[in-house]
C-alpha positions in Angstrom: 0.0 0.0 0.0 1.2 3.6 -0.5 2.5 5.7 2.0 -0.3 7.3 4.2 1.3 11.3 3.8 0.7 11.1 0.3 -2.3 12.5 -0.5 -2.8 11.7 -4.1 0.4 9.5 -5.3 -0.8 10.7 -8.8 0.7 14.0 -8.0 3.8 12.7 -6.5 7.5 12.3 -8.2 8.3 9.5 -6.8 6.4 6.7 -4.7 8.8 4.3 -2.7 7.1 0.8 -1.8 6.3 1.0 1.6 4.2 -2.1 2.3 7.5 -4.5 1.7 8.2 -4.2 5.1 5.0 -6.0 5.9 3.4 -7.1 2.8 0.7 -9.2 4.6 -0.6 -6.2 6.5 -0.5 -3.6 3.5 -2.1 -6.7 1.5 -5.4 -7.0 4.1 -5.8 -3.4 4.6 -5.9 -2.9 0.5 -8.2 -5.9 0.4 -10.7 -5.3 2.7 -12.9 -2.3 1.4 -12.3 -4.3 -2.6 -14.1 -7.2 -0.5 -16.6 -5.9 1.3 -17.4 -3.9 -1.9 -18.1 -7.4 -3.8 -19.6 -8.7 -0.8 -22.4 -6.0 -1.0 -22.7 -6.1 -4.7 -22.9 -10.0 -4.0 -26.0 -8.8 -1.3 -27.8 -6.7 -3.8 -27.7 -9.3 -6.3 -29.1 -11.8 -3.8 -32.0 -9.4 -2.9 -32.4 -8.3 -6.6 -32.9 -12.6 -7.1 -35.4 -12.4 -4.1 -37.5 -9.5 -5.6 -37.7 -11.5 -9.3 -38.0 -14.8 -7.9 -41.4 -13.0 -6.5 -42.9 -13.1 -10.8 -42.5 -16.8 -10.7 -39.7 -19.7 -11.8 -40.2 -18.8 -15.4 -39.0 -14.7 -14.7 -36.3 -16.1 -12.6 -34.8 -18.5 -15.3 -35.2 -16.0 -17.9 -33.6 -13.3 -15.3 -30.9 -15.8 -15.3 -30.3 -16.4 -18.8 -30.6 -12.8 -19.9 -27.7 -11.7 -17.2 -25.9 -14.2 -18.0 -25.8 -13.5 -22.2 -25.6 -9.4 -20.9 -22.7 -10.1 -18.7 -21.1 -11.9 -21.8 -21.2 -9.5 -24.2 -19.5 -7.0 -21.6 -16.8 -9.1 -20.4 -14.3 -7.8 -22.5 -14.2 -4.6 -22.2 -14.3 -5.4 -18.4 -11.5 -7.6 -18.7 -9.5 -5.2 -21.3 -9.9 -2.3 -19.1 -8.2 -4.3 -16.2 -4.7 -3.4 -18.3 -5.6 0.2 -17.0 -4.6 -1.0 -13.5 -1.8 -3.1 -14.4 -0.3 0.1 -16.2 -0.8 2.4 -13.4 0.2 0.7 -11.0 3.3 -0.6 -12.1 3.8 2.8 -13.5 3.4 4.2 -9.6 5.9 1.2 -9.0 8.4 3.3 -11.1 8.2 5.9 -9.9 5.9 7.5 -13.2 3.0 8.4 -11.1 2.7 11.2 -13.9 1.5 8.4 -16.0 -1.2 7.2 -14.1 -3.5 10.1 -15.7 -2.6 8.7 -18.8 -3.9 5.7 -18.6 -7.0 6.9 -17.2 -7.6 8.6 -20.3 -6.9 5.5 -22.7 -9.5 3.6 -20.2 -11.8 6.3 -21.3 -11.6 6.3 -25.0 -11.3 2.7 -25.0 -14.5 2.8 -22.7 -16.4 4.8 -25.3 -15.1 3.3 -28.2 -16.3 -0.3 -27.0 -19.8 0.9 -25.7 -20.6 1.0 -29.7 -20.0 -2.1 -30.2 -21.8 -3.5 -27.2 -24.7 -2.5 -27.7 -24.8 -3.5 -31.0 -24.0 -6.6 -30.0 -27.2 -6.6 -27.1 -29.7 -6.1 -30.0 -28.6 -9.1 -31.8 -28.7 -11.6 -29.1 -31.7 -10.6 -28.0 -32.8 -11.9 -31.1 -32.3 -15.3 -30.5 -31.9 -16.0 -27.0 -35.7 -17.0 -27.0 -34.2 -20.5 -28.7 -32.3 -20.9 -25.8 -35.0 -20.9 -22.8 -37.3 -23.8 -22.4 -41.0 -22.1 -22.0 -41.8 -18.9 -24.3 -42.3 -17.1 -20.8 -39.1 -17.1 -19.9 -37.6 -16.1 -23.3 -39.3 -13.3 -23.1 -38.1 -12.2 -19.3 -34.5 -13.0 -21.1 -35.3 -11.2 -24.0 -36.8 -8.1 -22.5 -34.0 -8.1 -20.1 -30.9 -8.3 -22.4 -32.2 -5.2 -24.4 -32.7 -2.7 -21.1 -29.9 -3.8 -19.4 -28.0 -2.5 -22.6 -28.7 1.3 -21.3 -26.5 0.8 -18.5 -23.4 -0.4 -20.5 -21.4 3.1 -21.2 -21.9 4.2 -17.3 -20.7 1.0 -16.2 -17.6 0.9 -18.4 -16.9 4.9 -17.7 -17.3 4.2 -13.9 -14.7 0.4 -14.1 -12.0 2.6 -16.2 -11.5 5.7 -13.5 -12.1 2.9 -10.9 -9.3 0.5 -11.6 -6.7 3.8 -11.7 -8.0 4.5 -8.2 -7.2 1.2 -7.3 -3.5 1.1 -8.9 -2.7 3.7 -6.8 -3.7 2.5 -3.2 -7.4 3.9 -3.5 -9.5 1.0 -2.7 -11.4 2.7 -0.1 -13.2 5.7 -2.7 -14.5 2.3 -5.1 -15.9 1.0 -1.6 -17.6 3.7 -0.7 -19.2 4.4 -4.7 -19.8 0.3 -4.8 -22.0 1.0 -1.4 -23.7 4.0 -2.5 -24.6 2.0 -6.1 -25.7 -1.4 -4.3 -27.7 0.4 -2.1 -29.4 2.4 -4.6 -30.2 -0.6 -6.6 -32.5 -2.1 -4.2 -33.9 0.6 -3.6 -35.1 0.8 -7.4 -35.4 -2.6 -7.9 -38.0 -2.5 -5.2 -39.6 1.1 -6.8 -39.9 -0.7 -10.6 -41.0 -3.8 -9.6 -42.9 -4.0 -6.8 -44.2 -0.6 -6.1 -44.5 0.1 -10.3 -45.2 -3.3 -11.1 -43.0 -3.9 -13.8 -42.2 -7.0 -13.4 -38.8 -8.2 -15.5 -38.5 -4.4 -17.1 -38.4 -3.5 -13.7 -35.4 -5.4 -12.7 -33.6 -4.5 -15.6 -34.0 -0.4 -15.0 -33.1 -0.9 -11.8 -29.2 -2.6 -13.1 -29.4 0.5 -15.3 -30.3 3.9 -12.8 -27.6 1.8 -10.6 -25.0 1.8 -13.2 -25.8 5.6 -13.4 -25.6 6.8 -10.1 -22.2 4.9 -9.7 -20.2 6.4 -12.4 -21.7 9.3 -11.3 -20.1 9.1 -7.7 -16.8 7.7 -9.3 -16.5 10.4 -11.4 -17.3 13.1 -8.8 -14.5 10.7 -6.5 -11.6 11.2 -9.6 -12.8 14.7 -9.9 -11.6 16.0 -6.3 -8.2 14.3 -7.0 -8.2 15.9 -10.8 -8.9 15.1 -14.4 -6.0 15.5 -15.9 -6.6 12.9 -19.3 -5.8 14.9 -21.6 -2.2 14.4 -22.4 -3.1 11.1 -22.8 -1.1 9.9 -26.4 -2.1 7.5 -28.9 0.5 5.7 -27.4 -1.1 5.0 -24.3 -4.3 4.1 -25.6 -2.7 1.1 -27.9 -0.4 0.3 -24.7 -3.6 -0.4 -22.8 -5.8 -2.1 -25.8 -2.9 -4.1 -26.4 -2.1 -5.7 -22.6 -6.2 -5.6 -22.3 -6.9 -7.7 -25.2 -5.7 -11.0 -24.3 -7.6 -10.5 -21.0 -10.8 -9.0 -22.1 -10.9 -12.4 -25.0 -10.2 -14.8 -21.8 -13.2 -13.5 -20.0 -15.4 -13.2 -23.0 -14.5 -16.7 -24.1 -14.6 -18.2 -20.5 -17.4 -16.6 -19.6 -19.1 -17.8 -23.3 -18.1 -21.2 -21.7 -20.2 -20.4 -18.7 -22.9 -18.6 -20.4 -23.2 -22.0 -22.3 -23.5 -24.0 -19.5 -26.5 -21.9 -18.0 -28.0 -22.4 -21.8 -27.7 -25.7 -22.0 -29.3 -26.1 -17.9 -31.9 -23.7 -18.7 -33.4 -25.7 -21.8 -33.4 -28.7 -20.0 -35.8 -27.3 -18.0 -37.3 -24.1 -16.2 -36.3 -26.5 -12.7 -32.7 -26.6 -13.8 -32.4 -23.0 -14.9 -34.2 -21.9 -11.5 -31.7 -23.9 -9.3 -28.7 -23.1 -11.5 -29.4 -19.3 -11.1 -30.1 -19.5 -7.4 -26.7 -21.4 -6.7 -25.1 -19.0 -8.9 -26.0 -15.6 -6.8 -25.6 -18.2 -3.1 -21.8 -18.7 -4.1 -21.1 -15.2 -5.3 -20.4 -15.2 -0.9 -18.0 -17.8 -1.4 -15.9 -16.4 -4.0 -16.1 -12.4 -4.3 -14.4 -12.3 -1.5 -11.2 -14.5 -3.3 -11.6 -11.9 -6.1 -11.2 -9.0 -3.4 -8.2 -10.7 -2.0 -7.0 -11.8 -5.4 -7.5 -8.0 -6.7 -5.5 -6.7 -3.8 -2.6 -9.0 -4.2 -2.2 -7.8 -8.1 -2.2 -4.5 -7.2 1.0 -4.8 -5.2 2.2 -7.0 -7.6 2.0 -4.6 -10.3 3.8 -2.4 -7.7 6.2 -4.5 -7.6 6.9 -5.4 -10.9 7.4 -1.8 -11.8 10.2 -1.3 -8.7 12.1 -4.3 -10.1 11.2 -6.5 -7.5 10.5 -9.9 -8.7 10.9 -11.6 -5.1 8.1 -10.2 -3.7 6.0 -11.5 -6.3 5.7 -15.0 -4.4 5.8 -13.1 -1.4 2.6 -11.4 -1.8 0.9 -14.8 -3.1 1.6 -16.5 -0.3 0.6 -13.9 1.8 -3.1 -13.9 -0.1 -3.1 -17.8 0.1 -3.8 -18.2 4.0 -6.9 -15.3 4.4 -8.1 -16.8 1.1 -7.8 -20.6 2.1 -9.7 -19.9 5.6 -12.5 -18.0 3.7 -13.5 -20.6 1.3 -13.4 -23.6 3.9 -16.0 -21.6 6.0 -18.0 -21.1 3.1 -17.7 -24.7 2.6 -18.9 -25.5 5.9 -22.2 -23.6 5.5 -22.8 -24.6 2.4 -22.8 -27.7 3.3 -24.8 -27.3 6.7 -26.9 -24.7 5.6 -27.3 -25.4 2.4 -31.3 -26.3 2.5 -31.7 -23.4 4.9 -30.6 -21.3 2.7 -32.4 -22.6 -0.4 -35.7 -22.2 1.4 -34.9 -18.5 1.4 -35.4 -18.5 -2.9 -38.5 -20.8 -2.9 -40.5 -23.1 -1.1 -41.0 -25.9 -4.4 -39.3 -29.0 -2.6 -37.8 -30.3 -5.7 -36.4 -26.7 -6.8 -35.0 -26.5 -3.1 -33.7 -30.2 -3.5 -31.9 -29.7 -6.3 -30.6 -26.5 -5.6 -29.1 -27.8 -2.2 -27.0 -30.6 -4.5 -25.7 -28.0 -6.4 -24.4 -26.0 -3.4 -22.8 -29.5 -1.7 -20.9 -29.3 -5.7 -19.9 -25.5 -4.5 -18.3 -26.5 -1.4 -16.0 -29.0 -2.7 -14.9 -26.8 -5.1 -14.8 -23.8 -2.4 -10.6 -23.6 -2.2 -9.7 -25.0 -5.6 -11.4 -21.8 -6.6 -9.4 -19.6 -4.4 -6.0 -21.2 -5.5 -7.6 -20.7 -9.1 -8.7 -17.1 -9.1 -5.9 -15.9 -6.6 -2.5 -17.0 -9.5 -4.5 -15.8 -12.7 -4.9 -12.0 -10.6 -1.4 -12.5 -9.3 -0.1 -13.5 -13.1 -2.1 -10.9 -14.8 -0.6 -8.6 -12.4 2.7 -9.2 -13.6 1.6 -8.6 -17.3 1.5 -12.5 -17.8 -2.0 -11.6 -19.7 -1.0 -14.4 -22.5 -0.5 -17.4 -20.5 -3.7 -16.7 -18.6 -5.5 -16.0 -21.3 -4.5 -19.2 -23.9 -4.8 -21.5 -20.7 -7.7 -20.4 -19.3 -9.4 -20.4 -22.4 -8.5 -23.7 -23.2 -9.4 -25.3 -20.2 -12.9 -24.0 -19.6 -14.1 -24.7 -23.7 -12.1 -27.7 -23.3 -13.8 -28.9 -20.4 -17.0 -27.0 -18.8 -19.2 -27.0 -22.1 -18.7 -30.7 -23.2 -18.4 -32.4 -19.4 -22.3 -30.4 -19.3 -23.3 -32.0 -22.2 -22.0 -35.8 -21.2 -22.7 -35.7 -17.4 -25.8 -33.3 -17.8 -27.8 -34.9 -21.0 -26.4 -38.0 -22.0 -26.2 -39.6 -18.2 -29.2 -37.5 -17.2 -27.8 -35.6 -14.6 -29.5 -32.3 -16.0 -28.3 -29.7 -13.7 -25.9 -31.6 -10.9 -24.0 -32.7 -13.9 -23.3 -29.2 -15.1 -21.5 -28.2 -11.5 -19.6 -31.6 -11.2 -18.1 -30.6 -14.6 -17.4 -27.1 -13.3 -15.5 -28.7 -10.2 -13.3 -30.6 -12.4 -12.5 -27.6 -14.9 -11.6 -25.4 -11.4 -9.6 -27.9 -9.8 -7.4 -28.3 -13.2 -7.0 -24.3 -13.6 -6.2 -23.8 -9.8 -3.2 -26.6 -10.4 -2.4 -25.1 -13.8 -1.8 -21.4 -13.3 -0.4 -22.1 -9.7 2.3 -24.2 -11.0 3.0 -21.4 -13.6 3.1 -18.6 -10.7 5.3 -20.9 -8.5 7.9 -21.3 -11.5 9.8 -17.8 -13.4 8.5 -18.2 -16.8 6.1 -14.8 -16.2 9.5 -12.9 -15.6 9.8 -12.4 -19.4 6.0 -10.9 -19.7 6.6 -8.9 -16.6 10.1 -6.8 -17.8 7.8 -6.5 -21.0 5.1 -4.8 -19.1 7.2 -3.0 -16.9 9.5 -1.0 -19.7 6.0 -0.1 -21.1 4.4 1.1 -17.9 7.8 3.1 -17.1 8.0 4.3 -20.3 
């Protein structure tokens, strides 16, 4: 973490790396408001589920498939604008804190510039998504809400961009505090649209979409106190960022097309799957948003330290993430699997939807610290500018195995659902194993001198 008398490291000359005295410390108190920001966005998801699940199974499912195909098609520009905060922050580890601005800027283009395409993009699937859903009731809760979740898109992309520079340079508290304000407001529109308005799936939708709106606007009025200062930003900059962004942003579009298949493939089996499959989806967003806080904490200090030269630390700061991360996910495990029923009688009271759901979340616990390992080396890679390697791998692995093992264990030996998630376990387990033994090795050195003579200029 930065030094606590610097108020704005973007205005400073030089940053020295203060945390390396105690890296586990700095780590934690980085982490925490990133986590507790994913843990309430985790919380208004839930209660945005409970509000829907209120229309019936068949505007949950389509609910489900329709965020599922929105949060596709945004996935790469959400995982191309994470090269903003690798940039920045090994740029702060440099010392060229003058850069961080820079980089903000070429978030913002890139931010607009992708928006375009997007959208375009939101139109067409909407098209078809209705062959995807098993009733016509629920493809047209998916359709309806693919196409007003679109609105939201530029805010939401505007607001990631200024957030991950506020990140790269020690700022994780600001994101918090806008992440609360947005959650917050959420439910309170989700409630106006769809219960007070009776709006039913639209409802839901506007209520992503104000959301999105209110926090860029906080995020921007956040960057705005500390300065605007874009516009020096260079062509340069902008193709530094597209180009470090891209292999990222086509690892989450493709993984998370993996994914998105998945739910397809569980949600025209059946409205029964797709209702349990999208309740056990939003239950373990507790068991691993947290990891991704952690995880997102650790590359910041690896980008840090990266652009200071300090390769040794690297391993330092992963095993520092490993511990908080390891005793997290086996506590989730725990409840999951003693409260799993519990819990599902929170979504519904149809015994065979709470049955099934319940399996599903006894699949999420084994899987509970794989997933850690897993999500904690790609951030910590990705960090280091290893963006390739994560990307080819990770790619590979979840078309490889998530898609087909849902097919064989969920239709062919009838599985429907359960079969989907015990494919999922063995695609995490395999990633976790991969992309640790590639942190624990030096191959990622190359990627990260790369990244750092870019980011130092």
């Amino acid at each position: 973490m930065l030094p606590e008398t610097a108020a704005d490291p973007t205005t400073t000359e030089r940053t020295d790396l203060a945390w390396t005295a105690a890296p586990v410390p700095a780590l934690l108190r980085l982490a925490w408001p990133i986590v507790l920001s994913m843990l309430s966005a985790s919380v208004m998801t839930l209660i945005d589920t409970l509000f829907v699940s209120r229309l019936g199974t068949w505007a949950l499912a389509g609910v489900g498939l329709g965020g599922m195909v929105s949060f596709s098609i945004v996935c790469f520009p959400i995982g191309s604008l994470g090269a903003v905060k690798i940039l920045a922050s090994q740029a702060v580890g440099a010392g060229r804190t003058e850069r961080v601005q820079r980089y903000l800027g070429a978030g913002l283009v890139l931010a607009v510039l992708m928006t375009a395409v997007c959208a375009t993009l939101a139109i067409a699937a909407s098209e078809w998504i209705g062959h995807a859903a098993a009733s016509e009731e629920t493809a047209g809760a998916a359709r309806t809400y693919v196409r007003l979740v679109a609105l939201g898109i530029l805010p939401m992309l505007v607001r990631i961009s200024i957030e991950q520079t506020r990140l790269a340079v020690g700022d994780s508290r600001s994101p918090m505090a806008v992440a609360l304000l947005a959650n917050i407001s959420n439910v309170g529109f989700n409630y106006t649209f769809i219960i007070v308005l009776d709006w039913g799936v639209a409802g839901a939708a506007y209520g992503t979409v104000a959301a999105n709106v209110v926090g860029c606007v906080a995020m921007a009025a956040v960057q705005a106190l500390r300065g605007f200062r874009v516009a020096g930003t260079r062509r340069a900059d902008i193709v530094a960022a597209w180009r470090l962004g891209v292999p990222t942003g086509l690892q989450m579009l493709l993984e998370m097309g993996a994914f998105t298949m998945m739910v397809v493939m569980l949600t025209n089996l059946s409205d029964l799957d797709g209702a349990a499959n999208q309740i056990a989806i939003q239950v373990i967003h507790f068991g691993f948003m947290p990891c991704v806080g952690i995880a997102e904490a650790a590359s910041i200090l690896v980008g840090q330290a990266i652009g200071a030269n300090r390769h040794d630390l690297v391993h330092t700061v992963a095993r520092g993430a490993l511990g908080p991360i390891f005793a997290f996910t086996a506590a989730v495990a725990l409840v999951f699997v003693a409260g799993g029923p519990w819990i599902t009688s929170q979504f519904t009271t149809d015994p065979d939807l709470v049955a099934l759901t319940t399996r599903l979340l006894l699949v999420a616990a084994a899987f509970q610290m794989a997933d850690g390992a897993n999500i904690l080396s790609r951030s910590v890679l990705r960090g280091t500018g290893d963006v390739r390697f994560c990307a080819t791998y990770g790619v590979l692995i979840s078309w490889g195995l998530t898609p087909p093992l849902t097919w064989w264990l969920g239709y062919e030996m009838g599985m429907g659902a359960l079969g989907g998630w015990l494919g999922l376990l063995i695609e995490i387990g395999i990633g976790a194993a991969v992309f640790w033994t590639r942190l624990r090795g030096t191959r990622w050195h190359f990627a990260a001198d790369r990244t750092r003579a870019e980011a130092a200029g």
